[in-house]
PASE-407322 format. One record per residue: residue in three letters; x, y, z of N, C-alpha, C in turn. Coordinates in steps of 0.001 Angstrom, whole numbers, plus 500000, padded with zeros to 6 digits. Example, Ala and Ser with C-alpha at 12.3 -4.5 7.8 and 13.67 -1.06 7.14 Angstrom:
2
Ala513190494310507800512300495500507800513200496700507800;Ser512850497750507080513670498940507140512900500030507870;
//
This chain:
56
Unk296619754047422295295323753493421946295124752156422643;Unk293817752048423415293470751090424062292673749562423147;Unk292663748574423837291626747818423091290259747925423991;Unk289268747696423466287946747659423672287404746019423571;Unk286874745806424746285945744695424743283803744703425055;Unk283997743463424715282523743890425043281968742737425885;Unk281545743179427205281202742016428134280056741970427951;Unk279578740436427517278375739857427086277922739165428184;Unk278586739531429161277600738591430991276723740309431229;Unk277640741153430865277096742154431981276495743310430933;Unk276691743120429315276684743915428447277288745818428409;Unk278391745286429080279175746820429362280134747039428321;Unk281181747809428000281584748354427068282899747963428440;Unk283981747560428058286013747664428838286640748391428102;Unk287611748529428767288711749154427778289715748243428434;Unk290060747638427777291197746330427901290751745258428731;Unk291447744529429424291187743303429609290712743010431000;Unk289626743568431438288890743749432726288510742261433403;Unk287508741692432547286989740586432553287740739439432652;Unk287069738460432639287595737122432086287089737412430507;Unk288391736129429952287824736179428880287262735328428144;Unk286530734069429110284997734171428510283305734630428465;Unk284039735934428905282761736814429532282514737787428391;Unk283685737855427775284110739098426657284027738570425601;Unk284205739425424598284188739391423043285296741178422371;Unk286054740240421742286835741332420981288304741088420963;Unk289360741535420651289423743175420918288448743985419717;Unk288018745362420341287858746137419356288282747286419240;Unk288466747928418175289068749142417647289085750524418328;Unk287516750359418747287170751566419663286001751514420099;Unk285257752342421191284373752184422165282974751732421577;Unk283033752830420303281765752500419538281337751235418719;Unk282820750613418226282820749825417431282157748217419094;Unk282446748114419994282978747122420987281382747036421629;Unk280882748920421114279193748597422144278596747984420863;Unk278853747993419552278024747409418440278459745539418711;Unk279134745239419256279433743721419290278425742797418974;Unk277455742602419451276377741749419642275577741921418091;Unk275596743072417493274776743484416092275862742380415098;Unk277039743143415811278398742593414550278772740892414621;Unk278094740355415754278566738911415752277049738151414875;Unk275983739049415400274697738609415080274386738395413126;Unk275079739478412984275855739574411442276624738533410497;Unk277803738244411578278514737497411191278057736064411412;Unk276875735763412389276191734585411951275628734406411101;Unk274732735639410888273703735206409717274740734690408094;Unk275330735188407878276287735384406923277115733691406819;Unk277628733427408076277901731939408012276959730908407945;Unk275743731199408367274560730140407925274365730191406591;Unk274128731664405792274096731434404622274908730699403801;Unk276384730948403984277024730144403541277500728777403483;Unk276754728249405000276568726575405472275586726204404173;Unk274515727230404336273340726349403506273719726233401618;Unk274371727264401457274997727163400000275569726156400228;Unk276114725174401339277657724186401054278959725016400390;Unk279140725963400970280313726570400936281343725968402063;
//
């Protein structure tokens, strides 16, 4: 089993470590999970703002 990245210069889907890596984002699990990147980080912002603005 490979890792999966997700290049956010070129928005392509890797399978291991093609790129540089500040071009990339991951590892991920698998191909599908690595093309969702951008939903799953976009996520994980919203989620940390909320919790900035609580003062968490």
């Amino acid at each position: 089993m490979g890792e999966w990245w997700y290049n956010h210069k070129t928005g392509e889907v890797e399978e291991g470590k093609v790129s540089l890596g500040s071009d990339r984002d991951g590892p991920f699990s698998s191909r599908e999970e690595a093309a969702h990147a951008p939903q799953i980080a976009a996520e994980r912002a919203r989620k940390w703002a909320e919790d900035e603005a609580r003062g968490n």
